[in-house]
N, C-alpha and C positions, 0 to 999 in steps of 0.2 A: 454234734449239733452245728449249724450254719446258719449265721447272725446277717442279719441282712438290714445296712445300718440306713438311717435317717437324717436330716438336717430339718428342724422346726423353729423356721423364724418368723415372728409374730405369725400372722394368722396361713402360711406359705410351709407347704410339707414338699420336701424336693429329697431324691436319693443321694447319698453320700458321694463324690465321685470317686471316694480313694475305695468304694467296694465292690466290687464285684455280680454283679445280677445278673450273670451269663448263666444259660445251664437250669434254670430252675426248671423239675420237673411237676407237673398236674401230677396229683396223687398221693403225696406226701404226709406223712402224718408223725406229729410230735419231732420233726426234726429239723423246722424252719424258726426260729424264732425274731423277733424283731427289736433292733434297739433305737433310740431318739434321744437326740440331742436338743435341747430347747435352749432358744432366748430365755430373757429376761422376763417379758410378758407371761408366762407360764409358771412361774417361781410360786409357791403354796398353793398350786392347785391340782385335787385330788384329776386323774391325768387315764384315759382310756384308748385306745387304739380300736378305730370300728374297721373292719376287715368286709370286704362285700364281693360276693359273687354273684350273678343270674341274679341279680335282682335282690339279693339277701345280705341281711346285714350280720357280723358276725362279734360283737363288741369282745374284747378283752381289757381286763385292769392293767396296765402297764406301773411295777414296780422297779424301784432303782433301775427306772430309764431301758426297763426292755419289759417283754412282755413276750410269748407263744404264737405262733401264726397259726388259728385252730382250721385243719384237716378238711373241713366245710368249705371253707373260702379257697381251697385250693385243688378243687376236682374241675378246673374247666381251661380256657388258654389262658386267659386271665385274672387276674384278680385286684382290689380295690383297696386301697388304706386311705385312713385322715385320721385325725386326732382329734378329740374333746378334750378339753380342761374346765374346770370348773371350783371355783373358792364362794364365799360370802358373796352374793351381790356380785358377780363375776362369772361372764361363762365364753369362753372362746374357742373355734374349732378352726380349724384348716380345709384349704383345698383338697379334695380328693385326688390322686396318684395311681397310673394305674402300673402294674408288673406281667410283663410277660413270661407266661410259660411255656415249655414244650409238653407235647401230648406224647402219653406213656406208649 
C-alpha cells in the first residue's frame, strides 16, 4: 500500500514535501491510501477526507489520521482532496488540492 501524506494547518490542506507524488497511476483500486497531519484547530473533531473527480464527491471517515483513497476518485488525470472536521458547535474544512495522475 502507498500512503500519500498531508499537512492540515487550520483551514490550509497542502502535500507533505518529504513525500513523494511522482508516479501515481489513474486506475488504482485499494492501494492508495491517504494520511493527515493536523493543527490544533482540528483536535476532537470527528474528521472526513472528501475525494472528488468529474465532478463527484467521494467522502471517506479518516481514522488514526489516515483514511483509503476510494478507486472512484481515481479513474481520470486528476483528482480532488480537502478535509471536513466537525465537533459540538464547530465545523471547519480546508481548501481543496488537486493530484496529478498518469493515464493507464
Amino acid at each position: 500500500m502507498r500512503t500519500l501524506k498531508f499537512i492540515i494547518t487550520a483551514q490550509s490542506i497542502q502535500k507533505d514535501p518529504d513525500c513523494d507524488f511522482s508516479g501515481i497511476v489513474a486506475g488504482t483500486q485499494g492501494y492508495l491510501q491517504a494520511e493527515f497531519s493536523f493543527s490544533e484547530e482540528w483536535a476532537g473533531c470527528r474528521m472526513a477526507a472528501v475525494f472528488s473527480s468529474m465532478r463527484k464527491e467521494y467522502p471517506q471517515p479518516i481514522k488514526n489520521g489516515r483514511c483509503v483513497i476510494p478507486a472512484e476518485a481515481l479513474t481520470w488525470d486528476n483528482f480532488g482532496v480537502r478535509v471536513v472536521g466537525q465537533r459540538e458547535n464547530y465545523r471547519i474544512t480546508t481548501n481543496e488540492i488537486k493530484i496529478k495522475q498518469e493515464r493507464r
